[in-house]
DRENGUMI-947544 format. One record per residue: x, y negated, z of N, C-alpha, C in turn. Coordinates in Angstrom, 2 decimals. Atoms other than C-alpha are relative to their C-alpha. Last residue first. Example, Ala and Ser with C-alpha at 12.3 -4.5 7.8 and 13.67 -1.06 7.14 Angstrom:
R  n_east n_north    n_up ca_east ca_north   ca_up  c_east c_north    c_up
R   -0.82    1.19   -0.06   13.67     1.06    7.14   -0.77   -1.09    0.73
R    0.89    1.19    0.00   12.30     4.50    7.80    0.90   -1.20    0.00
END
This chain:
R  n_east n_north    n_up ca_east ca_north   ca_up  c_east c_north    c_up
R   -1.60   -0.66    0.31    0.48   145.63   93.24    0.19    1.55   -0.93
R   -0.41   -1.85    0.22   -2.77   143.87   92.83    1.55   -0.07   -0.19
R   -1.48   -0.14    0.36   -3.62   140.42   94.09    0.23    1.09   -0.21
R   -1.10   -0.20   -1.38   -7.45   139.59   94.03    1.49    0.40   -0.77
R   -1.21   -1.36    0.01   -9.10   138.54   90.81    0.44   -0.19    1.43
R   -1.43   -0.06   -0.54  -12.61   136.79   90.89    0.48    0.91    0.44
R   -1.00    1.11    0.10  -14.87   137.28   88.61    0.68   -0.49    0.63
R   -1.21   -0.13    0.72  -15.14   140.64   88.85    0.25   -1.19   -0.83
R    0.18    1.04    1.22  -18.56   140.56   90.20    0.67    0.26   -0.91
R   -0.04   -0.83    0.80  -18.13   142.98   93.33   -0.11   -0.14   -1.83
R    1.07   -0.68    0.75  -18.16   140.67   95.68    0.77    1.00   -1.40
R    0.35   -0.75   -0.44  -15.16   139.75   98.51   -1.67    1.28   -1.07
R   -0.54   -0.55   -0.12  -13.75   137.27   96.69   -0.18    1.75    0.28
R   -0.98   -0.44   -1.05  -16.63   135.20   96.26    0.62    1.32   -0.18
R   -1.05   -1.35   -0.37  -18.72   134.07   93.64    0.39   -0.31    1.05
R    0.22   -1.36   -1.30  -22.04   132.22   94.53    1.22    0.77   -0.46
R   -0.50    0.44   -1.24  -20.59   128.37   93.04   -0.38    1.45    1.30
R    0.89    0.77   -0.32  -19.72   129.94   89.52   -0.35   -0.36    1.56
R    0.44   -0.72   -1.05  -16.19   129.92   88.80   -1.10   -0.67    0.39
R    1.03    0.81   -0.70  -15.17   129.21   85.38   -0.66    0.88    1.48
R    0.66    1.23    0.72  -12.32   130.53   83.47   -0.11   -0.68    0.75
R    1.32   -0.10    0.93  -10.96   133.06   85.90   -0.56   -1.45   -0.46
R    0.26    1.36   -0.85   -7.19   133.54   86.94   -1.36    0.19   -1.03
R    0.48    0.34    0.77   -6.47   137.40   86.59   -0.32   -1.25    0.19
R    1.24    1.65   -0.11   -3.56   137.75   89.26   -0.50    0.41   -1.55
R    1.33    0.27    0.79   -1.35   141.29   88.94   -0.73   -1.19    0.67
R    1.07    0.77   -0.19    2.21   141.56   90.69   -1.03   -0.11   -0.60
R    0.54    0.86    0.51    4.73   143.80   89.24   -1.29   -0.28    0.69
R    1.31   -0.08    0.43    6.71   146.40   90.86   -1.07   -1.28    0.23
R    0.86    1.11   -0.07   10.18   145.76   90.07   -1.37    0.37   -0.06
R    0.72    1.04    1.10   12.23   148.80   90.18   -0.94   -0.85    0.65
R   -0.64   -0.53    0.73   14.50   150.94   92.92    0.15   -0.33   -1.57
R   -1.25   -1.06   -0.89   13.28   148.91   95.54    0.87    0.17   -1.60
R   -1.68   -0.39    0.56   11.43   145.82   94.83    0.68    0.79    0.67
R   -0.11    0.59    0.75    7.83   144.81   95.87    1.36    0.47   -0.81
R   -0.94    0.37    1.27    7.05   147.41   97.57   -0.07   -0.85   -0.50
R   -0.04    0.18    1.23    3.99   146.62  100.41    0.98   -0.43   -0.75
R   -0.63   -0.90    0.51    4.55   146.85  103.84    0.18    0.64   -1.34
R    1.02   -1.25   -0.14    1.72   144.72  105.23    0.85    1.03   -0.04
R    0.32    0.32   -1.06    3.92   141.76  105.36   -0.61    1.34    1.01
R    1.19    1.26   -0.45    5.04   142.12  101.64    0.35    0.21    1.79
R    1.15   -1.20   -0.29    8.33   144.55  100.91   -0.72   -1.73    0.67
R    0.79    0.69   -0.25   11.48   143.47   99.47   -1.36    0.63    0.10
R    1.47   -0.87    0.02   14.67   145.74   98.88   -0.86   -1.18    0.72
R    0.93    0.17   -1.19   18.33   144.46   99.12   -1.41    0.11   -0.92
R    1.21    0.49    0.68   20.90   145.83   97.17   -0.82   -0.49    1.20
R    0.45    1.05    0.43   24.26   145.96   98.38   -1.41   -0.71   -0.52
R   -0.42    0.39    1.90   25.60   149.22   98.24   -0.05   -0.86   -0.32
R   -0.89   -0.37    0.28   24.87   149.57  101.98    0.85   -0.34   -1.32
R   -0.53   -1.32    0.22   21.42   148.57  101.61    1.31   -0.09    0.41
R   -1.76    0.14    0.35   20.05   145.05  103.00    0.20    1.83    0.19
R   -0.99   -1.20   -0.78   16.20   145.52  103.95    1.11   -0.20   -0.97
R   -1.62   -0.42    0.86   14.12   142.34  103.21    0.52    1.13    0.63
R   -1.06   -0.38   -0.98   10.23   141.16  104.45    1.20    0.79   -1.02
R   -0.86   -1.55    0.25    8.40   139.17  102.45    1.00    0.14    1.21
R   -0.54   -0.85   -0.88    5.41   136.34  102.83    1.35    1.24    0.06
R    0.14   -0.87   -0.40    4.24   135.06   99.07    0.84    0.71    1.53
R    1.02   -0.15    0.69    4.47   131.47   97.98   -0.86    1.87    0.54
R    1.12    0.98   -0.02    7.02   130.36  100.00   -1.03    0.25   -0.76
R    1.07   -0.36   -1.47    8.60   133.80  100.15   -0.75   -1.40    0.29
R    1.35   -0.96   -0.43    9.23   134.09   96.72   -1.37   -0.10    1.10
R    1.24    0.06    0.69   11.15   131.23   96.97   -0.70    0.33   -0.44
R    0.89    1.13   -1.06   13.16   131.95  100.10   -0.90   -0.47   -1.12
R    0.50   -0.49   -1.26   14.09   135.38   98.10   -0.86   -1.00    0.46
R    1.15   -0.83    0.99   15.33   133.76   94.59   -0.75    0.23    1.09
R    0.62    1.08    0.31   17.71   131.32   96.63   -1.50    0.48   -0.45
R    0.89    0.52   -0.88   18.94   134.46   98.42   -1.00   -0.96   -0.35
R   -0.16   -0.87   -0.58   20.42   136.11   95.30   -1.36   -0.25    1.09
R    1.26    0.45    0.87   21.39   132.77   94.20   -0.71    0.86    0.42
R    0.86    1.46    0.07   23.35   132.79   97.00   -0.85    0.11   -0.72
R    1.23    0.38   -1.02   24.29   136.45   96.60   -0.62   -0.93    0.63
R    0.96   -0.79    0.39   25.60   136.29   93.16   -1.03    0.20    1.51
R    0.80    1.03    0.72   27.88   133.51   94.41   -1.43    0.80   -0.32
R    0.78    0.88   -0.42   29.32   136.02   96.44   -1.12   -1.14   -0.40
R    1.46   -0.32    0.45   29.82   138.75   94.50   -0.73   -1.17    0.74
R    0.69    1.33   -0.55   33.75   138.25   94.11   -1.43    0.12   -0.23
R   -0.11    1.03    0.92   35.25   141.69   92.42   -1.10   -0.55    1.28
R   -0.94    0.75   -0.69   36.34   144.50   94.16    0.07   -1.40   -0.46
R   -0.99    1.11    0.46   34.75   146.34   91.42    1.12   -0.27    0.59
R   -1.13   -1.10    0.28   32.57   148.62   93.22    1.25   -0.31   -0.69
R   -0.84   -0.71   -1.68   31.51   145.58   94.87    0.50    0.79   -0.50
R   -1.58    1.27   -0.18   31.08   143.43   91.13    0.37    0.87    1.50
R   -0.74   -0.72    0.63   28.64   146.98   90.06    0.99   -0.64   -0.09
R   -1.16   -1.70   -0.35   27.02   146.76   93.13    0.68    0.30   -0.99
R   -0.41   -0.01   -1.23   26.12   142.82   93.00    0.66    1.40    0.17
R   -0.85    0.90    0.00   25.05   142.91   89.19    1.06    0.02    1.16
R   -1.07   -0.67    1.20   22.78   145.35   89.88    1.01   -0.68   -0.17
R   -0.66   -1.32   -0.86   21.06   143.88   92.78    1.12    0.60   -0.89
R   -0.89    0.61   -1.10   21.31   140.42   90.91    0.06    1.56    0.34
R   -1.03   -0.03    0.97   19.18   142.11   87.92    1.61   -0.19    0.82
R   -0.79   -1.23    0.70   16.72   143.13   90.45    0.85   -0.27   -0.57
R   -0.56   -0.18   -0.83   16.59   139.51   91.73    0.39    1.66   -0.40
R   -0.82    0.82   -0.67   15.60   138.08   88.90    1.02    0.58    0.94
R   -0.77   -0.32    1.28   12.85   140.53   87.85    1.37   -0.18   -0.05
R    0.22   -1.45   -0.03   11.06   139.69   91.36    1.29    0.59   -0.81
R   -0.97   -0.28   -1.06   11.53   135.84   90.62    0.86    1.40    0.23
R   -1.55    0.30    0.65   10.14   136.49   87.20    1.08   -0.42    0.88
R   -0.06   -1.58    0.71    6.98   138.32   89.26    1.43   -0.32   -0.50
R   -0.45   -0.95   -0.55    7.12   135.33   91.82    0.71    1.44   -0.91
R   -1.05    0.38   -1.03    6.82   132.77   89.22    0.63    0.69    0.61
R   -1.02   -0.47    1.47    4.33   134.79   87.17    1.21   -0.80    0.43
R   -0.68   -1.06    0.06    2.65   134.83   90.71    0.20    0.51   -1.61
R   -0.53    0.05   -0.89    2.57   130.74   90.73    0.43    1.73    0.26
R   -1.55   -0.07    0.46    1.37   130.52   87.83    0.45    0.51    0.87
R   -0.38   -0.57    1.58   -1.73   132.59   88.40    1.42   -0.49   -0.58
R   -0.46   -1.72   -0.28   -2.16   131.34   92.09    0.32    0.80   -1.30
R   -0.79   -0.04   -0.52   -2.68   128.09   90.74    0.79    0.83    0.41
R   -1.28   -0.14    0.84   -4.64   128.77   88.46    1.21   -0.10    0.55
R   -0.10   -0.83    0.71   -6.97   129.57   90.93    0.80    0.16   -0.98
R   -0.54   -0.59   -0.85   -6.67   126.89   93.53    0.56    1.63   -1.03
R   -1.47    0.34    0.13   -7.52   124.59   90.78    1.27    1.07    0.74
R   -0.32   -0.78    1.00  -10.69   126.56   90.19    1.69   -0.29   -0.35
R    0.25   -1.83   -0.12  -11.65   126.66   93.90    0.80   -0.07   -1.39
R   -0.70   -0.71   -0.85  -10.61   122.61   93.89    0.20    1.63    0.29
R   -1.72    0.00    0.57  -12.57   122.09   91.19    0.91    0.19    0.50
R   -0.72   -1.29    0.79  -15.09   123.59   92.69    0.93   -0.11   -0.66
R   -0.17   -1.08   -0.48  -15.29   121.87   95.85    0.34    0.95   -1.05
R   -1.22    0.01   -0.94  -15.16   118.37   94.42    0.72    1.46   -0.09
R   -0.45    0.15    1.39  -18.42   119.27   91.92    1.95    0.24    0.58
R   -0.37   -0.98    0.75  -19.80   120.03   95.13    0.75    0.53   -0.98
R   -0.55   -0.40   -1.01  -18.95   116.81   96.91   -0.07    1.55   -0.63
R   -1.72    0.35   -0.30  -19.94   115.15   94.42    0.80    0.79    0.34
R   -0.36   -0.29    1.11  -23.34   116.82   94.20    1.15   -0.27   -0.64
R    0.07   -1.63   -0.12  -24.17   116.48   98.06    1.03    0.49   -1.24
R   -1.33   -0.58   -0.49  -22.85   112.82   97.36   -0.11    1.31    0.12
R   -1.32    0.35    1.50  -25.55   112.26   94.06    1.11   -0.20    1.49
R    0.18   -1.32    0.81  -28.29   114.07   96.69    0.91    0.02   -1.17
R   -0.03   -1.30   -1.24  -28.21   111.78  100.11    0.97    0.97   -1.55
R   -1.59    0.35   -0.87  -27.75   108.53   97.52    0.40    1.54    0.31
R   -0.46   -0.45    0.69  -31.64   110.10   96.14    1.95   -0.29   -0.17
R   -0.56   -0.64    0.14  -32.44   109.88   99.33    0.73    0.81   -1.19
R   -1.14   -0.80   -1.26  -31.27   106.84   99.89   -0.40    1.53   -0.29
R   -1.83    0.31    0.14  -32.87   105.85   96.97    0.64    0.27    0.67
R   -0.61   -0.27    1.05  -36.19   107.39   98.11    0.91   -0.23   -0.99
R   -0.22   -1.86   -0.09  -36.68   106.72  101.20    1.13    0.51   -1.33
R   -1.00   -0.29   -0.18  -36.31   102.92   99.99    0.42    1.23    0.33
R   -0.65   -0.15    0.57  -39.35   103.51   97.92    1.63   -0.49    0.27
R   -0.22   -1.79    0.77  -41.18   104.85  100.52    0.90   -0.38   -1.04
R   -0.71   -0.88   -1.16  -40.26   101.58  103.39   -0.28    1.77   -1.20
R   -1.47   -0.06   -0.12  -41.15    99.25   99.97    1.03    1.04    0.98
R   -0.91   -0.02    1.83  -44.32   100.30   98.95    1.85    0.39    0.65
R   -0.89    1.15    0.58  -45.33   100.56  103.20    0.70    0.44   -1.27
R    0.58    0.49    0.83  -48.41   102.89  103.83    1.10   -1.00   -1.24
R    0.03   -0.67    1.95  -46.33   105.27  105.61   -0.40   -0.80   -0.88
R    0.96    0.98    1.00  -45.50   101.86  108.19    0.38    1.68   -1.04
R    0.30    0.83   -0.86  -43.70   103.73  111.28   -1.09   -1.19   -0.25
R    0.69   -0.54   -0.78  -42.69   106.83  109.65   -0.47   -0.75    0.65
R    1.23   -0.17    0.39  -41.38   104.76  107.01   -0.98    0.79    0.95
R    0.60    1.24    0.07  -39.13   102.88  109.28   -0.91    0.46   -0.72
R    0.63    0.37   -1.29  -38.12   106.40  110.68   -0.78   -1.33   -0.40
R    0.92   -1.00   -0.67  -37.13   107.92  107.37   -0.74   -0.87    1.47
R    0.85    0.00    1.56  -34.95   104.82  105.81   -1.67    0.92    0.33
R    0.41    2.10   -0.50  -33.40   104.87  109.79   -0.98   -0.22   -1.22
R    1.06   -0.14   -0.82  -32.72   108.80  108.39   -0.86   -1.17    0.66
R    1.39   -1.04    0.72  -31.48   108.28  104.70   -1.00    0.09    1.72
R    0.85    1.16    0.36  -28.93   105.40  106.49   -1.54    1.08   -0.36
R    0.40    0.61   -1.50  -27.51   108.41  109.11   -0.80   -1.19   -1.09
R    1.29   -0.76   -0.64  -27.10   110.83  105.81   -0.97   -1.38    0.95
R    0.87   -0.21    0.94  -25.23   107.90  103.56   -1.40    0.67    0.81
R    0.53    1.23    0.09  -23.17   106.86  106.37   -1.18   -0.01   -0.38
R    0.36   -0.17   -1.37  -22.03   110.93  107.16   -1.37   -1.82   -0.32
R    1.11   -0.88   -0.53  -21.68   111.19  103.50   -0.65   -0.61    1.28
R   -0.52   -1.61   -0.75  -19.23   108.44  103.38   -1.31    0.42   -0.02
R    0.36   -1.02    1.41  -20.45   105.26  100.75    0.21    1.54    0.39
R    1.24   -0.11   -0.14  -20.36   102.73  103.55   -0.41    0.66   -0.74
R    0.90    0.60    1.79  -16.95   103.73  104.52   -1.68   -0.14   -0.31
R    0.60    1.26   -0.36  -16.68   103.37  108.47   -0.19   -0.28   -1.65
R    1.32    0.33   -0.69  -16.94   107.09  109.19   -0.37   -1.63   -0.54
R   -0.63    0.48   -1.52  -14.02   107.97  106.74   -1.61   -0.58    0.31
R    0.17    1.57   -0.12  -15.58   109.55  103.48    0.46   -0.06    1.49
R    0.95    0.45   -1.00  -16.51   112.68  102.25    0.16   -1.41    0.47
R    0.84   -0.02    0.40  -13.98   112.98   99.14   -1.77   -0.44    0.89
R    0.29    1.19    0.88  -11.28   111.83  100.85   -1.97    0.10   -0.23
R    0.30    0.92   -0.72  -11.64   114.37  103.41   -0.15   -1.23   -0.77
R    1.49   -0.03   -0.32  -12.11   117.15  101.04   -0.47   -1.32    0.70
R    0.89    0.42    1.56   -8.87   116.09   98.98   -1.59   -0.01    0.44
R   -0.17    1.54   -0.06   -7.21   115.83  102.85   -1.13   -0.21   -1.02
R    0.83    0.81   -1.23   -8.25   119.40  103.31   -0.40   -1.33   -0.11
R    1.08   -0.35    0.42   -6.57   120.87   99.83   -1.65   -0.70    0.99
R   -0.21    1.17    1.31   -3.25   119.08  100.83   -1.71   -0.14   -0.49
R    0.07    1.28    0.21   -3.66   120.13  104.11   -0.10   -0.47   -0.81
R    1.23    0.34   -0.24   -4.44   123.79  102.98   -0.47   -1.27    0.81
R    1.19    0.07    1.52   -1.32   123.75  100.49   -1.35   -0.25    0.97
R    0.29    1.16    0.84    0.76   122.53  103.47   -1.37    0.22   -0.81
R    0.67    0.88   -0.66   -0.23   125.10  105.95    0.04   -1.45   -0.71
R    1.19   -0.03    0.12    0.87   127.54  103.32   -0.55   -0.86    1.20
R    0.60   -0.18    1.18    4.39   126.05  102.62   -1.84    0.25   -0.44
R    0.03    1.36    0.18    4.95   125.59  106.35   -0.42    0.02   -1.17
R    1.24    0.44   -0.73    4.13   129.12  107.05    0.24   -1.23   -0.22
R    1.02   -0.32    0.56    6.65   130.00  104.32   -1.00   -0.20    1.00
R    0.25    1.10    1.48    9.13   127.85  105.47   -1.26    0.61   -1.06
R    0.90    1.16   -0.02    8.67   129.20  108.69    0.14   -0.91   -1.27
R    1.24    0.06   -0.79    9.59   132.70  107.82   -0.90   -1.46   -0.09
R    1.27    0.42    1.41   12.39   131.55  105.31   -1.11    0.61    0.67
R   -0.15    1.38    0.75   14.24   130.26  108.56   -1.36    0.15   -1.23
R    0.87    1.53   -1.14   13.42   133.21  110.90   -0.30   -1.35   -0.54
R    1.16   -1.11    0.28   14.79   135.77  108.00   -1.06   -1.32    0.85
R    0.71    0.24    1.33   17.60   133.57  107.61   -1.43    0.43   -0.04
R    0.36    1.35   -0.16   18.15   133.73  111.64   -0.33   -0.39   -1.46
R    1.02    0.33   -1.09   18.27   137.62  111.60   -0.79   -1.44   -0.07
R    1.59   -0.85    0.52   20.29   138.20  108.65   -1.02   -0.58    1.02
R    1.41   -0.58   -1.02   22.87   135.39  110.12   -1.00    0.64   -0.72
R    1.12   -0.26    0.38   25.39   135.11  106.74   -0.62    0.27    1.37
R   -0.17    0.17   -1.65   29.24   133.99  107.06   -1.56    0.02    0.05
R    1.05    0.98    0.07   29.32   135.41  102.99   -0.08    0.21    2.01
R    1.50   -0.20   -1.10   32.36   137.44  103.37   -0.75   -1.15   -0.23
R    0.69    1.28   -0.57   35.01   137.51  100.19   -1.22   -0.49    0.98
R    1.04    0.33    0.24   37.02   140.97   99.92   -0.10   -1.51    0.39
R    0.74   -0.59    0.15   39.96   142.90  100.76   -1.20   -0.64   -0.36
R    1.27    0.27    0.23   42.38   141.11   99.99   -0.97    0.82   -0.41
R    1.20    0.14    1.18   45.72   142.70  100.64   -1.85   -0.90    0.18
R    0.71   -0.30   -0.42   49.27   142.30  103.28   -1.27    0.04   -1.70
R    0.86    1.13    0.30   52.25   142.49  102.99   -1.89    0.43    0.94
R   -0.14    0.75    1.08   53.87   145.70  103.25   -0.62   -0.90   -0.68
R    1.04    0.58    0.72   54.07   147.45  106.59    0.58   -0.73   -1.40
R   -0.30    0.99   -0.19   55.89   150.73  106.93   -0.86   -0.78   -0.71
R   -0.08    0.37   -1.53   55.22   154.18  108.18    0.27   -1.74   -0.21
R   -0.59   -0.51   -0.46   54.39   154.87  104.18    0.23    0.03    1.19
R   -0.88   -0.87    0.66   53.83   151.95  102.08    0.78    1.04    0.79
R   -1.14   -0.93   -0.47   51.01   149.97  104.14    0.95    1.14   -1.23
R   -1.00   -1.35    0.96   49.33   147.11  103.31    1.32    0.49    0.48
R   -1.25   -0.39    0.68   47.33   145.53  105.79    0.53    0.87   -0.60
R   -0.08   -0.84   -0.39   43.67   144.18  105.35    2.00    0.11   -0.10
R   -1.26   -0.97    0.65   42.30   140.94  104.41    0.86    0.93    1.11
R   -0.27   -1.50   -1.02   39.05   139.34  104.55    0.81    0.56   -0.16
R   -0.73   -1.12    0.87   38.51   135.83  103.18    0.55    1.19    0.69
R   -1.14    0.45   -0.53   35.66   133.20  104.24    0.97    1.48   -0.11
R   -1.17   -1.21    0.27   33.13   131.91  102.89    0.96    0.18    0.50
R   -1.35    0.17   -0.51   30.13   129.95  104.31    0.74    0.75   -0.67
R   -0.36   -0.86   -1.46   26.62   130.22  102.57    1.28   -0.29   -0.02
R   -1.54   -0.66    0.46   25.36   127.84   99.80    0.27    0.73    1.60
R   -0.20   -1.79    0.64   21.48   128.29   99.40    1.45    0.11    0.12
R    1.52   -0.64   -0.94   20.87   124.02   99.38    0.70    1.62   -0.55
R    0.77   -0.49    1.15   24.52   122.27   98.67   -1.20    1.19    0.43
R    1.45    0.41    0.57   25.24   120.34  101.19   -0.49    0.45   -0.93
R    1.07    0.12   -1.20   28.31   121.88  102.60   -1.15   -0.48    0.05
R    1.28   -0.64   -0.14   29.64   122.86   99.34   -1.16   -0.15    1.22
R    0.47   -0.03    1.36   32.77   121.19   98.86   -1.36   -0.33    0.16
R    0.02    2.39   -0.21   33.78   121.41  102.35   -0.99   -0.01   -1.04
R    0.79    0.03   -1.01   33.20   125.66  101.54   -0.64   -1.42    0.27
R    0.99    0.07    0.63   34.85   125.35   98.34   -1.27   -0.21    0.95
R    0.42    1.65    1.09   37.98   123.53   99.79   -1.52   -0.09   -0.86
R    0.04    1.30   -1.14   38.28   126.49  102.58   -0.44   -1.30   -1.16
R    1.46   -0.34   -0.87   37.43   129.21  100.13   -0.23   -1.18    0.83
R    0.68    0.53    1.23   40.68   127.37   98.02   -1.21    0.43    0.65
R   -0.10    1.10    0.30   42.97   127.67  101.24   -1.41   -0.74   -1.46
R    0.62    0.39   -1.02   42.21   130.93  101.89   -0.61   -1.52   -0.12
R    1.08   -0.35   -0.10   43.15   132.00   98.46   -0.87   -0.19    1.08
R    0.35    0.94    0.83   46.47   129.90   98.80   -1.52    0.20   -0.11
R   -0.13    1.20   -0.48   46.98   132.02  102.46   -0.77   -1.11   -1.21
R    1.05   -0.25   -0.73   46.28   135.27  100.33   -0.22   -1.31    0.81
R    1.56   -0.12    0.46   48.28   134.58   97.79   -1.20    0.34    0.71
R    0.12    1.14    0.19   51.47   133.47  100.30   -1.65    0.12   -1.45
R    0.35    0.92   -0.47   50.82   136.33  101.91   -0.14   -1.46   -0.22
R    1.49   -0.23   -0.19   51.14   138.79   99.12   -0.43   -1.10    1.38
R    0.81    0.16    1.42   54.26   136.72   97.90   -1.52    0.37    0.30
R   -0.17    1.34   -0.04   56.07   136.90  101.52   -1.36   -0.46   -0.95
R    0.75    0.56   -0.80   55.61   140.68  101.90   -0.64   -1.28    0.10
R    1.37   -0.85    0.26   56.97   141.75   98.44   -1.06   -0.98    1.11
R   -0.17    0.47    0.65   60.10   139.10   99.41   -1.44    0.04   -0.42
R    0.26    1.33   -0.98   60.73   140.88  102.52   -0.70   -1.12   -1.05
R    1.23   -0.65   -0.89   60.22   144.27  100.89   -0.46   -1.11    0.49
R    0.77   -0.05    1.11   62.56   142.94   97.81   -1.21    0.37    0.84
R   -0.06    1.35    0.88   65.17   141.86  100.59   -1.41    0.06   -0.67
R   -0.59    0.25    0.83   65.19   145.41  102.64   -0.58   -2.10   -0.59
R    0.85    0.38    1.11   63.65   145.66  105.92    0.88   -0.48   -1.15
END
């Protein structure tokens, strides 16, 4: 081995070693940071001929489980929607009343009937009809609460879903730009990692709001598809539709033909 071969060799290892060394300090670094993946440096040997010559960097690996991410933003999206319909539950439960409030529905019904039986026992009695009738007029200002409750909750639920997929859609948008970005730093040879953190970050917050499944290309891109099998992102972004509606009266439903309320179009 000549001097300048030994020398050649030395130099590409000692940049590859320093480059180890700095993945290693970003990694520490980073160990709490939400979306950061492991790094760690891939290098190949260089050959000149029958002989070796150092060595090269081939790339930066994200230390990535597909499988177990996929499992992770799974239950974070079933946790996400079992929240929203606790959150939405609790607001009902307030609203009705714990058994021992004296203002709970349940209180309200069970006094309206004792109110009922004592007049059934004296009709003649002033006072046993005109307590009937505060209780039941009690009975008929929680019914009406409790309605009033319900729709604000339907209409809250509704805008909700309206930001929330202009969220997704500029997620969506987001992440196309990343695919691109990502194959034109690989054909490169250029560092894409960071690009696929965020990359991912975009993904798990889709998927709290909407379900997705991922396919990883070759080239780098990754592709998103609902539950059902529904494109969201291959080749382009196909856009989400929500109409959120004014006012919802208390007979819509989803399922009618009204067109006041929007379902999700792709």
């Amino acid at each position: 081995m000549t001097l300048s071969r030994a020398i050649t060799n030395a130099h590409s290892g000692l940049i590859a070693a320093g480059m180890r060394a700095d993945i290693t300090a970003n990694n520490i670094a980073n160990a709490q940071t939400p979306g950061y993946v492991r790094r760690s440096v891939e290098t190949l040997e260089r050959r000149v001929g029958d002989a070796g010559n150092g060595v090269r960097i081939s790339g930066v690996l994200r230390s990535q489980d597909f499988e177990l991410t996929r499992l992770r933003r799974d239950a974070g999206s079933a946790f996400a929607q079992t929240d929203r319909l606790a959150s939405a539950q609790a607001s009902l439960h307030t609203a009705m009343g714990d058994i021992d409030d004296p203002n709970a529905l349940f209180r309200v019904i069970s006094d309206f009937e004792n109110r009922l039986r004592d007049l059934s026992s004296s009709p003649e009695s002033v006072p046993f009809q005109s307590a009937v009738l505060s209780q039941g007029q009690r009975v008929a200002a929680q019914f009406n609460a409790l309605a009033e409750q319900g729709q604000s909750l339907r209409e809250t639920a509704d805008r909700d879903i309206g930001h929330t997929v202009e969220r997704v859609n500029a997620a969506l948008g987001r992440v196309f730009e990343l695919n691109n970005d990502i194959v034109s730093t690989k054909r490169r040879g250029g560092d894409y990692a960071v690009l696929e953190d965020e990359r991912q970050r975009l993904i798990d917050d889709i998927a709290t709001a909407l379900p997705v499944k991922d396919l990883y290309r070759d080239d780098g891109r990754v592709e998103l598809y609902t539950e059902s099998g529904v494109i969201l992102l291959s080749e382009r972004v196909r856009e989400i539709r929500f109409t959120p509606a004014n006012k919802i009266p208390d007979s819509a439903r989803l399922v009618d033909s009204s067109g006041i309320l929007s379902g999700l179009y792709v």
